[in-house]
Phi, psi and omega in degrees: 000136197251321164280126197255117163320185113266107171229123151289358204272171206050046161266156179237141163219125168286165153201132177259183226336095178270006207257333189220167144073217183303310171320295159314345192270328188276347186287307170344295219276345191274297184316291200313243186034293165138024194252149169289118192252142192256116189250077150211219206193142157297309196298124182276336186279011180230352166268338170267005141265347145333301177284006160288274153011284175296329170273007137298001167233012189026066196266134168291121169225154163234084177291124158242145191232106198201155183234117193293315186272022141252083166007290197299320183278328158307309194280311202295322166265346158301318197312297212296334181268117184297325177217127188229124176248354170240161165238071153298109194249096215243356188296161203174154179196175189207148168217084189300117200221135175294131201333271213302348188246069216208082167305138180297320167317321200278310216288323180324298174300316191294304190264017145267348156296298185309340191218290149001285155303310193270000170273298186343289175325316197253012189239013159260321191270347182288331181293008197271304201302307178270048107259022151232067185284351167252035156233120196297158181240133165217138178253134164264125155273127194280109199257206153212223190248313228263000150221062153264270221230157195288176159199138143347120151095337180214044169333306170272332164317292155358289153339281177330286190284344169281331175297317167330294178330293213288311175320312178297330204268311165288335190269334182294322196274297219283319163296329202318306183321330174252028155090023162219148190254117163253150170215173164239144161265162167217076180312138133318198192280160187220153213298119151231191178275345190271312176298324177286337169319291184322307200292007178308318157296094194274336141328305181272333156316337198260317201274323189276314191282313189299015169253013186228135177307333204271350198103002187195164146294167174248154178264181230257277187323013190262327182293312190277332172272338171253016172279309143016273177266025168269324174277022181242155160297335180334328189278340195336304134350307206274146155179166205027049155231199187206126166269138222233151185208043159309325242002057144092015163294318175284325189287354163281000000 
């Protein structure tokens, strides 16, 4: 047999900011998979609709109601959780600001969600991980196109997420040894709540599909199936890399 499933099941997958958007797609897609997903999220009105959600696909969830930047509340409630064998480290946000006009509030706010909370995240589930060393570990870092290649306007996402790379890349080398796999997805823009905001410009709405070859966005299930399968053995191989789920924006 040549072909590797994605089966998950008796998995534990953590996902942070699970509550809307990509965050939400990959908890799904995680749950169809067959893995128990620890969901979470700040907003509480939004892991309880999530968990409406899971039970309509009769999905295993564990709600955690936690803010990834505050540390002390990060560390207390990872703790109560025994075992975590995925990582979706997905919480993340953009404030698109012209160079010169780029407020210390923004850029401040960015790289400690963006970057900052996701090195925290992933160095509380990795001691969790190497006290299950005969359970493999793969952390996803939620990455973009945008730490490939530069965009107008959004110079510290740009920052965040290329620092996101280095981060996959070094934790990729350095773990492989102890039996975790790190990797990044790196979408283009993807149909969410946050990209229909942008996309409200239809100027700029006209300018991001028009860099991308195939002609479209990506959806929310294009992101969530290969998170999938990075947190699978199917993936077993793969680790300190990054899979780009442009359609062919970075390859110009």
């Amino acid at each position: 047999m040549y072909l590797q499933k994605i089966n998950l099941k008796n998995k534990y997958a953590l996902v942070t900011g699970a509550g809307k958007g990509l965050g939400r797609a990959c908890s799904l897609a995680l749950a169809e998979a067959g893995a128990t997903v620890i969901v979470l999220s700040r907003t509480m009105s939004d892991l309880n609709k999530l968990e409406k959600d899971f039970k309509k696909i009769k999905g295993k969830l564990i709600k955690v109601h936690c803010d990834v930047m505050n540390y002390k509340e990060l560390q207390d409630k990872l703790k109560k959780i025994k075992i975590i064998d995925i990582l979706i480290n997905n919480a993340g946000s953009n404030i698109p600001e012209p160079f010169e006009k780029i407020k210390q509030d923004s850029m401040n706010y960015l790289v400690d969600l963006n970057l900052k909370a996701a090195f925290n995240v992933a160095q509380l589930v990795v001691k969790k991980m190497l006290k299950n060393k005969k359970r493999p570990g793969s952390i996803i870092n939620m990455s973009s196109q945008l730490g490939h290649v530069g965009m107008s306007g959004r110079n510290i996402y740009n920052m965040t997420k290329f620092g996101i790379e280095g981060l996959t890349k070094g934790m990729g080398v350095e773990l492989a040894k102890k039996n975790i796999r790190v990797n990044s997805v790196a979408p283009t823009f993807v149909e969410t709540p946050m990209v229909k905001q942008f996309f409200k410009n239809k100027k700029f709405k006209k300018l991001a599909i028009g860099k991308i070859p195939l002609g479209k966005v990506a959806t929310e299930s294009d992101v969530a199936t290969t998170v999938c399968f990075l947190a699978s053995s199917a993936s077993s191989m793969i680790t300190g890399t990054s899979i780009i789920i442009d359609g062919g924006w970075t390859a110009q």
